[in-house]
N, CA, C and O of each residue as an XYZ file, in Angstrom:
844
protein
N       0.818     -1.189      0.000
C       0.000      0.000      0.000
C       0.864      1.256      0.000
O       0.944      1.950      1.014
N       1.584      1.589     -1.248
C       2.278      2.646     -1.427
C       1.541      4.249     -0.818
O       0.479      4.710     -1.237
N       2.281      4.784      0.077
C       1.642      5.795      0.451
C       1.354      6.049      1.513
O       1.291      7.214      1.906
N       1.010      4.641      2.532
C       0.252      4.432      3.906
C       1.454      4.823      4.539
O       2.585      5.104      4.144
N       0.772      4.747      5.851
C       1.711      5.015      7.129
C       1.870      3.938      7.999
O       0.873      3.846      8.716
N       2.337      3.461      8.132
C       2.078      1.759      8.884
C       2.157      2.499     10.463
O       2.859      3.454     10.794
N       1.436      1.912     11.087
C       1.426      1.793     12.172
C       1.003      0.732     13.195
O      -0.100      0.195     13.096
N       2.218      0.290     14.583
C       1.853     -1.335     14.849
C       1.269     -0.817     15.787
O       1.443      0.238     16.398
N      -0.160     -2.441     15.951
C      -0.895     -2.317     16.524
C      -0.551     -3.137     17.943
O      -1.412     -3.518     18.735
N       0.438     -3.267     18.047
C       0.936     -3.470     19.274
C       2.242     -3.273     19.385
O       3.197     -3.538     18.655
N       2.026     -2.336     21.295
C       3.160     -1.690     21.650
C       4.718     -2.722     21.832
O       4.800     -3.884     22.227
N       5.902     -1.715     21.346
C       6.659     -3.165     21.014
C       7.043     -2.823     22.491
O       6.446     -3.756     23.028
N       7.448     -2.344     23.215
C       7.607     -2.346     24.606
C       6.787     -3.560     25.544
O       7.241     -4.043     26.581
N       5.670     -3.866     25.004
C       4.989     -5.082     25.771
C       5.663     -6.408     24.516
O       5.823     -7.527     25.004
N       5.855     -6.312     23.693
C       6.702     -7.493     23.342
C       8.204     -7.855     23.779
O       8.620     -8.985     23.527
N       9.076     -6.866     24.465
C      10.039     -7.477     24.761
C      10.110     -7.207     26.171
O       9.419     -6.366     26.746
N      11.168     -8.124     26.834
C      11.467     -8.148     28.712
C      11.592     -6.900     28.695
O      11.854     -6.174     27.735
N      11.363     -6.575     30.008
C      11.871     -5.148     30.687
C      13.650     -4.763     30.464
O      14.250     -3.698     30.318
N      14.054     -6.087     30.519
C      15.820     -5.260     30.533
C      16.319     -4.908     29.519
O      17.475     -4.495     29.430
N      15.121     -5.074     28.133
C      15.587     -4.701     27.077
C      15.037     -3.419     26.745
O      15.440     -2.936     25.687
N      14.144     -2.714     27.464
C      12.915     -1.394     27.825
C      14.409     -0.186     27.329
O      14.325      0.531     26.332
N      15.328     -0.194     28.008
C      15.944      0.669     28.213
C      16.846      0.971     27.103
O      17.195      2.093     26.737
N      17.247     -0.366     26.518
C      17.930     -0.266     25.009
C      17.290     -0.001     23.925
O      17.869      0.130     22.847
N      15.624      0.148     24.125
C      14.933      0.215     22.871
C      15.304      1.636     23.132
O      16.075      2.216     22.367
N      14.825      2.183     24.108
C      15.148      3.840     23.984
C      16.735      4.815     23.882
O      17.138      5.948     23.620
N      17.175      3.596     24.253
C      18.552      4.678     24.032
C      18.797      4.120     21.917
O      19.402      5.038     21.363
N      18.489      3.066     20.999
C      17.980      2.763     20.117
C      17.614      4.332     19.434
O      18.398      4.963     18.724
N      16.647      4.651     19.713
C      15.587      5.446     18.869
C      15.912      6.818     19.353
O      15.625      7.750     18.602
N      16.601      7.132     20.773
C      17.885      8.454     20.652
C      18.982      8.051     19.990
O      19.926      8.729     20.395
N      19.421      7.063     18.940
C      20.874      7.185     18.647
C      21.595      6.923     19.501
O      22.621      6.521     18.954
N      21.722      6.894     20.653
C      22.301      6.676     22.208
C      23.815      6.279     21.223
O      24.547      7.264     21.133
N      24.196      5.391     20.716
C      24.911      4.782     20.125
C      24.712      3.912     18.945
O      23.635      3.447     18.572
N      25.993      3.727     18.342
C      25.929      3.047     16.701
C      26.233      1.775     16.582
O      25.787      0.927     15.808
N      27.265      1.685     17.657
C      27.060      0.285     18.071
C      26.226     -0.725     19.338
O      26.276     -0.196     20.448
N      25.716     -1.661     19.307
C      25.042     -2.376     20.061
C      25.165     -4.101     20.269
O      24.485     -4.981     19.742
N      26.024     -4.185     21.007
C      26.445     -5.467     21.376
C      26.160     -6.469     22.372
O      26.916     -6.697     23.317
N      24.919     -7.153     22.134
C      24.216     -8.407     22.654
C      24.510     -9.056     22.558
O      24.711     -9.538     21.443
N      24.929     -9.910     24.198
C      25.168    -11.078     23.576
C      24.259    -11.969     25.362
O      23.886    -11.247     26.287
N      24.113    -13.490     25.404
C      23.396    -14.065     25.930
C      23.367    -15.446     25.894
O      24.390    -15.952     25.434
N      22.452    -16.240     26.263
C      22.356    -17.684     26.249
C      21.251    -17.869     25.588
O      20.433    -16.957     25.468
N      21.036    -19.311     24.963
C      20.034    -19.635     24.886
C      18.920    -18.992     25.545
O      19.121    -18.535     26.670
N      17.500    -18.860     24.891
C      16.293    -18.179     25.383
C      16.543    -16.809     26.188
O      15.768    -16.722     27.141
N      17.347    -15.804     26.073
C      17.574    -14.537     26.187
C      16.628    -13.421     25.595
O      16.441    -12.326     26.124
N      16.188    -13.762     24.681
C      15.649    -13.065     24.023
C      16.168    -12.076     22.830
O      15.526    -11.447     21.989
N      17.135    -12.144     22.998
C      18.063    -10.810     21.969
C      18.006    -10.799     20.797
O      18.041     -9.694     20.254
N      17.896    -12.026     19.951
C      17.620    -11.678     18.785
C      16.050    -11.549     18.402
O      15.586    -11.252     17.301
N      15.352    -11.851     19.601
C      13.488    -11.402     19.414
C      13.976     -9.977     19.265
O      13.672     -9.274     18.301
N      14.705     -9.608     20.214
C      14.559     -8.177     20.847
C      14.935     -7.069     19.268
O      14.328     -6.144     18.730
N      16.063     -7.695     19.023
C      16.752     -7.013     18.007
C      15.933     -7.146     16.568
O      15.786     -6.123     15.899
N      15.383     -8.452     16.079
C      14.364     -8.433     14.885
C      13.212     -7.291     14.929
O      12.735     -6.811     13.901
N      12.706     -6.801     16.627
C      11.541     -5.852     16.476
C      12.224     -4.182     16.376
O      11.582     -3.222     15.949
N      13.580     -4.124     16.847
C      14.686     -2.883     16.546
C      14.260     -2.678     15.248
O      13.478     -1.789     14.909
N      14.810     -3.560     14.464
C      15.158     -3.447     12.919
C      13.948     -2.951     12.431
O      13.848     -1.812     11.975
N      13.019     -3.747     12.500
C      11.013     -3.564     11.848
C      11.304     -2.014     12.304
O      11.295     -1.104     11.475
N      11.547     -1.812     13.601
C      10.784     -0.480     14.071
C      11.213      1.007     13.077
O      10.582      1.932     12.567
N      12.909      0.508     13.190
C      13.578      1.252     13.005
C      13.651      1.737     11.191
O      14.113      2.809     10.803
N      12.974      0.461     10.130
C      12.603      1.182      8.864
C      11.288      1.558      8.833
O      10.970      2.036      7.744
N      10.358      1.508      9.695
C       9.118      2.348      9.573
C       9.267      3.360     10.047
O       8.732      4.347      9.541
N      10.066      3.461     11.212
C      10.627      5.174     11.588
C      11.039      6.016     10.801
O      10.438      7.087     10.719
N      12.269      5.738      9.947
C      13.302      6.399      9.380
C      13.256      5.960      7.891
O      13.305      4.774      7.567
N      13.146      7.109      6.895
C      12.832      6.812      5.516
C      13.552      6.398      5.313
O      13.210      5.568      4.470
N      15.088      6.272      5.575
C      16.402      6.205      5.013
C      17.069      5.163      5.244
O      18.138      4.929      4.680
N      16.429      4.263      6.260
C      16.547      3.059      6.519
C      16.360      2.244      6.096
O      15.165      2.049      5.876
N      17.517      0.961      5.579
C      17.638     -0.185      5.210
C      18.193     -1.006      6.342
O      18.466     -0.936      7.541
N      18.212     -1.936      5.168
C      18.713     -3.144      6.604
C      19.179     -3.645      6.451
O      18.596     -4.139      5.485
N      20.663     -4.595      6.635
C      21.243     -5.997      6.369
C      21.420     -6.802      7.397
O      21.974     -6.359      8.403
N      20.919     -8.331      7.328
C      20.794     -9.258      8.349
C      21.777     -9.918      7.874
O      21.573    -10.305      6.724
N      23.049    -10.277      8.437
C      23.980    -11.247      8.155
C      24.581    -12.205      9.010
O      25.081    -11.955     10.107
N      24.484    -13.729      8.252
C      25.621    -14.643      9.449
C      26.484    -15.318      8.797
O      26.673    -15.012      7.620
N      27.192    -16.353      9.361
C      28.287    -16.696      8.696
C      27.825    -17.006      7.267
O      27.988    -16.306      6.268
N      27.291    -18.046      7.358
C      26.821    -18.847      5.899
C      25.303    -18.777      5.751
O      24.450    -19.198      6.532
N      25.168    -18.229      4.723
C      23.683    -18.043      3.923
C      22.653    -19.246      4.138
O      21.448    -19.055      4.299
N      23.339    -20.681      4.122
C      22.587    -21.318      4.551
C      21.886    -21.885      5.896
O      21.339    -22.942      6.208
N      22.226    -20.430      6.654
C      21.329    -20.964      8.154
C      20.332    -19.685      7.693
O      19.811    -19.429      8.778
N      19.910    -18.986      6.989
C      19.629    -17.565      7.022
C      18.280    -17.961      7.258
O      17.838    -17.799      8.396
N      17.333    -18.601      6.113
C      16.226    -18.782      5.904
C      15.212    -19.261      7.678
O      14.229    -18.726      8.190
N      15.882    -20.203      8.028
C      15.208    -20.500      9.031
C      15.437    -20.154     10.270
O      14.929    -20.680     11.261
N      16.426    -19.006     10.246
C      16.784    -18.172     11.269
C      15.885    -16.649     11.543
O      14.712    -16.306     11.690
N      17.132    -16.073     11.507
C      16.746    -14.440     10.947
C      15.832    -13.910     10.252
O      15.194    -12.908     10.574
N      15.712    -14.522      9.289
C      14.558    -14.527      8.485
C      12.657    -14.935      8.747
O      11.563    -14.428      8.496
N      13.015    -15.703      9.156
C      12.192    -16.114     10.129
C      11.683    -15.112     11.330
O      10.545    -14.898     11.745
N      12.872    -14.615     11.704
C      12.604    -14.030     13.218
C      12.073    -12.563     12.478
O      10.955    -12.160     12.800
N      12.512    -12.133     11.941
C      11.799    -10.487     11.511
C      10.446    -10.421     10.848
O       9.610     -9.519     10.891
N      10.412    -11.938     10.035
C       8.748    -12.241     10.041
C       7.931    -12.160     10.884
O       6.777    -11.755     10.739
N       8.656    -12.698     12.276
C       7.753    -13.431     13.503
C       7.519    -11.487     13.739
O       6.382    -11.031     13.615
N       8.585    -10.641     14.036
C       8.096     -9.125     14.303
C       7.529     -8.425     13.714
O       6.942     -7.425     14.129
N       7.614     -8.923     12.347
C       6.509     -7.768     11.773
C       5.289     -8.046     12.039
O       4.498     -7.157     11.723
N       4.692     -9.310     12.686
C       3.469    -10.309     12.455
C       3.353     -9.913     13.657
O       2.147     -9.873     13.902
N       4.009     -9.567     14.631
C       3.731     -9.291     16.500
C       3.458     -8.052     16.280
O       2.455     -7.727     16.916
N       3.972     -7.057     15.558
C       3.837     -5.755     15.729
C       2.179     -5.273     15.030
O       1.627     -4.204     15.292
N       1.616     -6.340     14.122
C       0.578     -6.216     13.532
C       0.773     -5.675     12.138
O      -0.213     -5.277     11.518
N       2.146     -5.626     11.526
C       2.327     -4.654      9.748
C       2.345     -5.654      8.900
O       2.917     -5.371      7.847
N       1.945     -6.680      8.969
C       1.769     -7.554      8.300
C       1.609     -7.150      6.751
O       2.215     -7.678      5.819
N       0.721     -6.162      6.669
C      -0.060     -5.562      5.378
C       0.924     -4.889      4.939
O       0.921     -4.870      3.708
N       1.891     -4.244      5.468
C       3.136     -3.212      4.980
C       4.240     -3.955      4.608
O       5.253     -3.274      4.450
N       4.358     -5.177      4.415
C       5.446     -5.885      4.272
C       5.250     -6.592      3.431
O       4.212     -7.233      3.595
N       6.144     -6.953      1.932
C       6.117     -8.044      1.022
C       7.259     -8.950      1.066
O       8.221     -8.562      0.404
N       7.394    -10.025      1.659
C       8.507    -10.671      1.757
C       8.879    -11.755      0.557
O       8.058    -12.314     -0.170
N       9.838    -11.861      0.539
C      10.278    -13.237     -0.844
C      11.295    -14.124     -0.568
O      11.661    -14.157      0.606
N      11.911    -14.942     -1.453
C      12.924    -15.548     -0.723
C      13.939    -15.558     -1.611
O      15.018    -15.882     -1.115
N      13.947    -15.182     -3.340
C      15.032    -15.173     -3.652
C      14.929    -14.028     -4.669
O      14.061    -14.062     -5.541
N      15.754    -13.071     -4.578
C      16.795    -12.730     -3.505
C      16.451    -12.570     -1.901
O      15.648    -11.675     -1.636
N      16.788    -13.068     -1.193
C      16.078    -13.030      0.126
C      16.631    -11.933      0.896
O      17.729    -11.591      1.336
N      14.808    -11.302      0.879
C      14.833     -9.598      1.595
C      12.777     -9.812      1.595
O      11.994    -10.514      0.956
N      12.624     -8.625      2.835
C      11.653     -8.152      2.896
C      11.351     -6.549      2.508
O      12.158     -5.779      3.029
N      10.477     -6.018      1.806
C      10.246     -4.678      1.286
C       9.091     -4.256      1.937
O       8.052     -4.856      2.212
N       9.511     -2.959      2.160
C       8.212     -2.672      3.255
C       7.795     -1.583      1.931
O       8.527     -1.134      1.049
N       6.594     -1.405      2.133
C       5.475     -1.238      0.931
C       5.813      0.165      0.772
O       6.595      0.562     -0.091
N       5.141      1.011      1.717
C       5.047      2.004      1.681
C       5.970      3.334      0.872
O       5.505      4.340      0.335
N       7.367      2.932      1.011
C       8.490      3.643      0.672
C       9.509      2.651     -0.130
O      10.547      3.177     -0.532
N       9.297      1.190     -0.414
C      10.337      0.498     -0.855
C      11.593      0.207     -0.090
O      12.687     -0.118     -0.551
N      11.212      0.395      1.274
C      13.021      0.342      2.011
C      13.009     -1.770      2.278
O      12.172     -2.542      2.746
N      13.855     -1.882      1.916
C      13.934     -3.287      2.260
C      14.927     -3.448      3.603
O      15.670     -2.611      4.115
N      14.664     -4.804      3.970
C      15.395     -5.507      4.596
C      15.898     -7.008      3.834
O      15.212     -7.833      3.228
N      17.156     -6.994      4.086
C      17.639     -8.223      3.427
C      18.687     -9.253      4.002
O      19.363     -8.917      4.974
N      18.827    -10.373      3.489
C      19.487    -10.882      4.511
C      20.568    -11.678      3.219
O      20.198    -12.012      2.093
N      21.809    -11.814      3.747
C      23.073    -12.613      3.598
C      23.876    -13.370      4.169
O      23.707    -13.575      5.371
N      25.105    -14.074      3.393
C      25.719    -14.936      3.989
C      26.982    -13.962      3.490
O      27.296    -13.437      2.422
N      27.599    -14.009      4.998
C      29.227    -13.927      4.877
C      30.211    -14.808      4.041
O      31.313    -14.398      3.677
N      29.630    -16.285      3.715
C      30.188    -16.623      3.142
C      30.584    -16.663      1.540
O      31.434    -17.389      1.024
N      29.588    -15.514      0.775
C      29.224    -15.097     -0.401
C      29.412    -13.527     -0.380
O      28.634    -12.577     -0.294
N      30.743    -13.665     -0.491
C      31.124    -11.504     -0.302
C      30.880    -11.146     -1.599
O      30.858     -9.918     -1.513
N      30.707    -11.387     -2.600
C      30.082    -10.564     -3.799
C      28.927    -10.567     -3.435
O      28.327     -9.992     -4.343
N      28.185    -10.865     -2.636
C      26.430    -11.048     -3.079
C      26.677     -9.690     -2.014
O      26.231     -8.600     -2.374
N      27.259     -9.787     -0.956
C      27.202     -8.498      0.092
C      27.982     -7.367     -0.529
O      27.401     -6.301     -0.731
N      28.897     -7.474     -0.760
C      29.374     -6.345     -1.917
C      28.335     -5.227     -2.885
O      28.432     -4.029     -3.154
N      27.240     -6.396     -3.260
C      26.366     -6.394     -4.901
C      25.481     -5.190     -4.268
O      24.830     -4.476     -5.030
N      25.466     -5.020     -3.174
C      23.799     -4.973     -2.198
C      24.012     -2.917     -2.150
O      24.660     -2.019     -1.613
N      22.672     -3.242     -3.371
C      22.345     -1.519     -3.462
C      20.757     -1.413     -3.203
O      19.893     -2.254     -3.452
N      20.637     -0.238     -2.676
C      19.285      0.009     -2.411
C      19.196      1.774     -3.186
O      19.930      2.759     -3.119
N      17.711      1.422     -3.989
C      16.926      2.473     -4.554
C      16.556      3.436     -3.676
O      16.356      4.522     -4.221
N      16.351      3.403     -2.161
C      16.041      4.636     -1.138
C      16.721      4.391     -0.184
O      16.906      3.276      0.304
N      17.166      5.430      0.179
C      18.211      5.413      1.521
C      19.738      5.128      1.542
O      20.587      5.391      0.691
N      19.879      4.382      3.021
C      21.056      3.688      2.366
C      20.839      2.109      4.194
O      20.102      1.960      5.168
N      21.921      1.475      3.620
C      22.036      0.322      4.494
C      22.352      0.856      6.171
O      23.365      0.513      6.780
N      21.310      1.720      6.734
C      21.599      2.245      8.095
C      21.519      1.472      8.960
O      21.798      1.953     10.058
N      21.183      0.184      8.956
C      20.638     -0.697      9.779
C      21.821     -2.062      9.534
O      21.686     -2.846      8.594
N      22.799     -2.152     10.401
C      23.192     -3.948     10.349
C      22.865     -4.500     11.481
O      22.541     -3.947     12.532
N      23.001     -6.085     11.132
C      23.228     -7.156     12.264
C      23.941     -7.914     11.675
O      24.261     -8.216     10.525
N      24.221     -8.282     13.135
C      25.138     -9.927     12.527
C      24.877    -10.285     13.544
O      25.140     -9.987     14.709
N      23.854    -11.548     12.599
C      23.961    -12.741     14.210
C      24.865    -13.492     14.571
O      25.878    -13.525     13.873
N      24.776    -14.393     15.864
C      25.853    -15.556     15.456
C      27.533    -15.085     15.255
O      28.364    -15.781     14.670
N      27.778    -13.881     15.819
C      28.567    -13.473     15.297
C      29.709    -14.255     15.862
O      30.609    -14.240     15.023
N      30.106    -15.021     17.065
C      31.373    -15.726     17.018
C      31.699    -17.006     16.200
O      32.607    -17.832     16.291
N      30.305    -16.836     15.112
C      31.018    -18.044     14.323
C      31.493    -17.303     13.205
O      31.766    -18.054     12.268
N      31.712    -15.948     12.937
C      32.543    -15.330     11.920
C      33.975    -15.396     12.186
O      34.454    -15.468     13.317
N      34.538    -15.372     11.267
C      36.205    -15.562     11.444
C      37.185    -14.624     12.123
O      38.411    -14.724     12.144
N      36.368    -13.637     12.709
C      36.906    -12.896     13.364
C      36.944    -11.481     13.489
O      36.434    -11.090     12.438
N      37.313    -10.300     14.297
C      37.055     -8.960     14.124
C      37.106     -8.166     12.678
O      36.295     -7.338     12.264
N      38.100     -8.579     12.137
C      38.590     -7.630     10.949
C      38.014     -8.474      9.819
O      38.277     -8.087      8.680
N      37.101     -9.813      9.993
C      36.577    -10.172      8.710
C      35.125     -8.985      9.120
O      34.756     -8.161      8.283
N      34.657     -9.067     10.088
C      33.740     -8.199     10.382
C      33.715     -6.593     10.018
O      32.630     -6.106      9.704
N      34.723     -5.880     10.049
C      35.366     -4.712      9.881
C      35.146     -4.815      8.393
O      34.420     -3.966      7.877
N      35.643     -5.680      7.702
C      35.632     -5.411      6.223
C      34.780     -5.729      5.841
O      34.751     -5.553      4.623
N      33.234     -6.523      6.548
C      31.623     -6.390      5.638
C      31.289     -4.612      6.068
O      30.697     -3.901      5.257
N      31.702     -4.130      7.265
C      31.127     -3.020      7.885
C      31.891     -1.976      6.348
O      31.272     -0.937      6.119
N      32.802     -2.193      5.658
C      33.432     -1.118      4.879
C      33.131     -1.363      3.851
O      33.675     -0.692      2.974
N      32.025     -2.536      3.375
C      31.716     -2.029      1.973
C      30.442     -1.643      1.905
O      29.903     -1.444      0.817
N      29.637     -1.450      3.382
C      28.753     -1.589      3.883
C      28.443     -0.352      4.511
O      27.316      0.032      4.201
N      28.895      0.210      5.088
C      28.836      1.713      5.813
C      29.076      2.483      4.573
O      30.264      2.626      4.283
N      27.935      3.169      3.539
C      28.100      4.232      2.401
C      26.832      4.202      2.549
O      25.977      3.344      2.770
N      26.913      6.187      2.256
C      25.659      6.352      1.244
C      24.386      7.187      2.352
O      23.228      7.509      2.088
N      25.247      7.355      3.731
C      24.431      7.733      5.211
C      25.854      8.370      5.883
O      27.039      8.379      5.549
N      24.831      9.053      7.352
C      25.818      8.938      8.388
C      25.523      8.466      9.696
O      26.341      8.465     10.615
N      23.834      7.888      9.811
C      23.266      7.070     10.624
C      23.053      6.115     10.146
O      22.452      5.888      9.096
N      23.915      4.869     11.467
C      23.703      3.980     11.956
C      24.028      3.114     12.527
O      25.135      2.973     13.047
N      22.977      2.235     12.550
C      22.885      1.024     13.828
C      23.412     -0.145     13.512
O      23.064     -0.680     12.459
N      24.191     -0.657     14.221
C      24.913     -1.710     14.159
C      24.965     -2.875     15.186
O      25.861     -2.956     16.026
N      24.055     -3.681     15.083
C      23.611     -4.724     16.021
C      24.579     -5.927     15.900
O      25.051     -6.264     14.815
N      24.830     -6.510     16.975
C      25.908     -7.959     17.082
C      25.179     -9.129     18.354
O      25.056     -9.165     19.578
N      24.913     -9.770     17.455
C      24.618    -10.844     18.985
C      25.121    -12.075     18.716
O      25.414    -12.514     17.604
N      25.258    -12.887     20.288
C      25.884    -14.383     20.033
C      25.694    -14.698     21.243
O      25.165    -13.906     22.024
N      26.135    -16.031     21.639
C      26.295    -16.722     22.554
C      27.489    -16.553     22.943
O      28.408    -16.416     22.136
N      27.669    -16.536     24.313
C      29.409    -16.197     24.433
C      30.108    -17.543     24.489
O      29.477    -18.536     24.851
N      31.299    -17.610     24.170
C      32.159    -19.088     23.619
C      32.128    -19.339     25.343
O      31.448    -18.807     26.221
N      32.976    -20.189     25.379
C      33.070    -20.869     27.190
C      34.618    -20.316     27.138
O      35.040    -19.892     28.214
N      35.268    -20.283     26.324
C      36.535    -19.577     26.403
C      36.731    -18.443     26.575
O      36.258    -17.846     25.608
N      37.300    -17.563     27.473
C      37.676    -16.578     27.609
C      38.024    -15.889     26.365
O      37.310    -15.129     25.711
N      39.486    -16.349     26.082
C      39.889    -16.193     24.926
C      39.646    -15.826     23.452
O      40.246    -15.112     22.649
N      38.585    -16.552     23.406
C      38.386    -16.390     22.182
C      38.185    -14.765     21.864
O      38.260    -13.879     22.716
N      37.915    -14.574     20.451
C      38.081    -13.392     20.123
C      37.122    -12.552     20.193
O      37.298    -11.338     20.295
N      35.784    -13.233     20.135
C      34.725    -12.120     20.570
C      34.238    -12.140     21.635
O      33.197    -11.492     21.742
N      34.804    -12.942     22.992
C      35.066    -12.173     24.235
C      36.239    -11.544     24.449
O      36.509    -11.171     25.590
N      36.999    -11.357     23.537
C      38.058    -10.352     23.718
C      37.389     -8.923     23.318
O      37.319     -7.962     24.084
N      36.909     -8.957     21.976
C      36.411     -7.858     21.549
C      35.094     -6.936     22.348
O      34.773     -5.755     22.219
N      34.402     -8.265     23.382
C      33.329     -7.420     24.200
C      34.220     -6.715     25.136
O      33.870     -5.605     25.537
N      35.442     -7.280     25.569
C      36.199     -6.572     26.854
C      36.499     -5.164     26.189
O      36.259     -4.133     26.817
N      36.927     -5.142     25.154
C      37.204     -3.298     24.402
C      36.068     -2.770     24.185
O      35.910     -1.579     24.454
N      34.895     -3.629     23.586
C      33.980     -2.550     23.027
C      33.359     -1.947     24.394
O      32.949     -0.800     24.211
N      33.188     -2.405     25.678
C      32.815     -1.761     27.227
C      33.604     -0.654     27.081
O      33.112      0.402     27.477
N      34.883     -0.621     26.537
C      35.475      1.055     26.911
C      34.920      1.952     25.812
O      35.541      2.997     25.615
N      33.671      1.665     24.946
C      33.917      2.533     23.683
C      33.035      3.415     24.339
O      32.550      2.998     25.391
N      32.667      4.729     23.887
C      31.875      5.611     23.775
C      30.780      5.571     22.833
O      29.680      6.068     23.073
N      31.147      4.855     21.535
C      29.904      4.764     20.668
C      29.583      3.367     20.546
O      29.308      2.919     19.433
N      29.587      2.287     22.034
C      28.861      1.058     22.200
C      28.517      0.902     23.248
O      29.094      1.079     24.321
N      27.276      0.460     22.938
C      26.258     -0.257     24.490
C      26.569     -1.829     24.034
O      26.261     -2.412     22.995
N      27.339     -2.317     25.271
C      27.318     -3.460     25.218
C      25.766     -4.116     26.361
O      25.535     -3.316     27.268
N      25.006     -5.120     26.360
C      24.215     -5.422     27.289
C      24.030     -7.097     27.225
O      23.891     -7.712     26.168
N      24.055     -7.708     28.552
C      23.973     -8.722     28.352
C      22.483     -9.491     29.070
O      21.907     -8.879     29.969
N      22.130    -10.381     28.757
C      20.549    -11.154     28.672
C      20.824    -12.328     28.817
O      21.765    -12.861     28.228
N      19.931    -13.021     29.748
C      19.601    -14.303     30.019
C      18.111    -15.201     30.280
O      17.305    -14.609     30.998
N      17.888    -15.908     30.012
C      16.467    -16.480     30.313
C      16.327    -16.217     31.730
O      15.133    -16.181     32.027
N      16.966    -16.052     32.552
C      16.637    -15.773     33.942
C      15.758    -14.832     33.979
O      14.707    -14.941     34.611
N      16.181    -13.519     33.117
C      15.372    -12.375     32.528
C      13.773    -12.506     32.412
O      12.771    -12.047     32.961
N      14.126    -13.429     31.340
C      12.577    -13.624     30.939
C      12.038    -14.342     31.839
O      10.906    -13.864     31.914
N      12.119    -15.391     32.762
C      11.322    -15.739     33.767
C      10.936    -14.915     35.125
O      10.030    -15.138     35.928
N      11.924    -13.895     35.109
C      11.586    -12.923     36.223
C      10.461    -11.912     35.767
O       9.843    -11.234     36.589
N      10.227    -11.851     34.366
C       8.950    -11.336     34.232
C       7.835    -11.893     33.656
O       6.752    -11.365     33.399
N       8.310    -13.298     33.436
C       7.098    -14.008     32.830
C       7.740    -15.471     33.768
O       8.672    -16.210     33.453
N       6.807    -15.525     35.046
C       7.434    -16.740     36.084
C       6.854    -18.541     35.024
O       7.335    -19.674     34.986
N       5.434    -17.763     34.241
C       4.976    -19.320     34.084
C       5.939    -19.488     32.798
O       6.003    -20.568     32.211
């Protein structure tokens, strides 16, 4: 419905835990560009972060989106999945045309898509132009199964053009190793100024939903 104004018919604040209340709003001030979630099983974070993304191209004309994880072939029944499940909670069902190949969702109104890739196909992420806006919006899920900071750094640089807002979402499970590299990289990004790191657990969600 080229033209409309979408608006969800349910508040996304009652769709996610309370400890995530506070990141939606520092979110939608810009608070920061980066945003680094990470959690356990049933945390909620990537619910949390699929209803970010929805919110954040019906907000902002200029907003696109890229959903990325290691390999293209977990995409479909992941991520993809999950930003369905938010547009369908939020009630925009009607504002959204989704497809699967090339796999992206287009929100009606303005043409801003959301799309999703595999790291393991850097021309297809390279290829990725959009007719309005520009790509203000990333994620990467799953992110400690990417090869590491600076393979990350170099999707963010062919990837950061064309804007000067935006959001940059990261979530994962943390390794059991210290060591590894993206609990190394959460220990720096705590000193940054332009990252909220926050961390989530199902404990979370049962402290506000006991049954």
């Amino acid at each position: 419905m080229p033209g409309a104004t979408a608006m969800a018919t349910t508040n996304a604040a009652d769709l996610v835990i309370p400890t995530f209340h506070d990141v939606l709003g520092d979110i939608f001030a810009h608070g920061h560009t980066h945003y680094w979630l990470h959690g356990g099983r049933g945390s909620t974070k990537s619910s949390f972060i699929s209803l970010a993304i929805v919110l954040l191209v019906v907000h902002f004309p200029y907003a696109n989106a890229v959903v990325i994880r290691r390999f293209g072939n977990t995409l479909r029944d992941s991520v993809y999945q999950q930003v369905l499940w938010a547009i369908s909670s939020l009630g925009l069902e009607a504002y959204f045309k989704a497809k699967l190949s090339p796999m992206e969702i287009t929100y009606l109104p303005t043409g801003q898509r959301i799309v999703f890739r595999g790291a393991d196909d850097p021309l297809k992420l390279k290829g990725i132009k959009f007719t309005e806006g520009h790509p203000a919006v990333i994620w990467f899920e799953e992110l400690d199964q990417f090869d590491g900071i600076e393979a990350v750094r170099s999707i963010l640089n062919s990837l950061r053009r064309g804007g000067d807002s935006f959001w940059i979402f990261y979530s994962y499970n943390p390794p059991r190793t210290m060591w590894s590299w993206v609990n190394v990289e959460c220990l720096e990004r705590q000193k940054r100024a332009d990252t909220l790191v926050w961390r989530s657990s199902y404990l979370d969600v049962v402290e506000s939903h006991p049954e």
